[in-house]
Every structure is written in structure tokens, then in C-alpha cells.
C-alpha positions in Angstrom: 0.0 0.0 0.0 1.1 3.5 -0.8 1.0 4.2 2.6 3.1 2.5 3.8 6.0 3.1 1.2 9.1 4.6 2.0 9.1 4.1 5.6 10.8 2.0 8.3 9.1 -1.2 9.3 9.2 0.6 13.2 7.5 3.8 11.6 5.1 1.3 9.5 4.6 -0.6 12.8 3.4 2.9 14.7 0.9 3.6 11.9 -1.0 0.5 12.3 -1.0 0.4 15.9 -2.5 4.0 16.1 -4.7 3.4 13.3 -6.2 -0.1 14.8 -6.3 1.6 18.7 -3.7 -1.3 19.9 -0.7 0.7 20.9 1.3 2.0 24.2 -1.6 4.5 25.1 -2.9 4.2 28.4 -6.5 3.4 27.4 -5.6 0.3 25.8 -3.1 -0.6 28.1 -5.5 -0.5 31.1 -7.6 -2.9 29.7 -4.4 -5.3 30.1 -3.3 -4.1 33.4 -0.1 -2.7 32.4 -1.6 0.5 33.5 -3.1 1.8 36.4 -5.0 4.6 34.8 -6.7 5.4 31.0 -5.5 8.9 31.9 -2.0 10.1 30.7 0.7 12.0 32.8 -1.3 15.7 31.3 -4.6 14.2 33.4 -7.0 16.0 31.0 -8.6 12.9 29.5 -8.4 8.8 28.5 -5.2 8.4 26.7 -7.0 7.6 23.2 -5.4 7.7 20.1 -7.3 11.0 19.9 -6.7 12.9 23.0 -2.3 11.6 21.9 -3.2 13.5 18.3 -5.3 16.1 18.8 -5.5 17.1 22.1 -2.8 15.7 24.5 -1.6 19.4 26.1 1.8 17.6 27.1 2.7 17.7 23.2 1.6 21.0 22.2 4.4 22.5 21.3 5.1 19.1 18.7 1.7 19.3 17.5 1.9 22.7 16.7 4.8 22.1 14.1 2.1 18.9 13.2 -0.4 21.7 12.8 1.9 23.7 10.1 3.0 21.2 8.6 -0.3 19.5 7.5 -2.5 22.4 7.9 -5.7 22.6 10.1 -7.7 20.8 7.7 -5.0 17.4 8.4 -5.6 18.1 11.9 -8.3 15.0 11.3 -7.2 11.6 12.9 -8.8 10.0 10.1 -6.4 12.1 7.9 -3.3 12.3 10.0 -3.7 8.4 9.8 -5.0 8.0 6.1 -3.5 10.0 4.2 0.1 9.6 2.6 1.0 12.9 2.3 0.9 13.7 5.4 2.6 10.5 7.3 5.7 12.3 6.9 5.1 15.3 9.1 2.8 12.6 11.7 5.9 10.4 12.1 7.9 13.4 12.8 5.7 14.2 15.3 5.8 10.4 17.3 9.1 10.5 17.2 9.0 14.4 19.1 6.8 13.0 21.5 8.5 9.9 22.4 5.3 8.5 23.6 5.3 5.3 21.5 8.8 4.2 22.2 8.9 0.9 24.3 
């Protein structure tokens, strides 16, 4: 898939765990145990994919060089996550934020 094309099989890897919900966010890994809380360290919401994107106030300043780079109409999970043009500047941002490193 187009997608997924000139990418590492790590950065591939992040895509499809954001996309399918099953990643290191603390909503999903509550449901395993591994932990305590839905709520991330920022304490505004359940750690969804969504709230990580979007919202998350502990990554503002990394989302705001999201938000120029894909425009506020990419500022859609759905398109953040979708389209290719714009996996570039998402997996810049992932790898700012650190949050899905094991």
C-alpha cells in the first residue's frame, strides 16, 4: 500500500498500531493491566489515540509544528492516519513526542 512506502518497518509498525487503537496509550493498556489509569501523565482525558493527536496538552508545542506542517484541515485523525501525504510530518511528530517508544 502506498501508505506505507518509503518508511521503516518501526515507523510502519506505529501507523497501524495508532490506526487499529492497539498501541502503548494508556486506554488500551489498562484494559491489560499494564496501566493503572486510561489517563495520561497531562490528566485532561483517557489516553486515546485521539486525545495523543489532537489534544494531549503535554505535546503542544510538537503538535503545533504537526499543525503547520499538514495544515488545520490534516488536523483529522482519520487524515493524519489515512493520508500519505501527510505521514511524513505525523511520524515526525511520534518520534518528538517519544510517547510510542517501548
Amino acid at each position: 500500500m502506498i501508505l506505507y512506502q518509503n518508511i521503516s518497518r518501526q515507523e510502519a509498525a506505529w501507523i497501524v498500531r495508532l490506526r487499529t487503537a492497539h498501541c502503548n496509550l494508556n486506554k488500551y493498556l489498562h484494559r491489560f493491566g499494564h496501566a493503572e489509569t486510561v489517563t495520561w501523565e497531562c490528566g485532561d482525558s483517557e489516553e486515546t489515540v485521539t486525545h495523543y493527536l489532537l489534544w494531549c496538552t503535554k505535546f503542544d508545542r510538537e503538535r503545533e509544528k504537526l499543525r503547520k506542517e499538514v495544515g488545520i484541515g490534516g488536523m483529522k485523525v482519520e487524515k493524519l492516519l489515512g493520508f500519505s501525504k501527510l505521514i511524513k510530518p505525523l511520524l515526525e511528530f511520534i518520534r518528538a513526542t517519544k510517547r510510542l517508544t517501548f
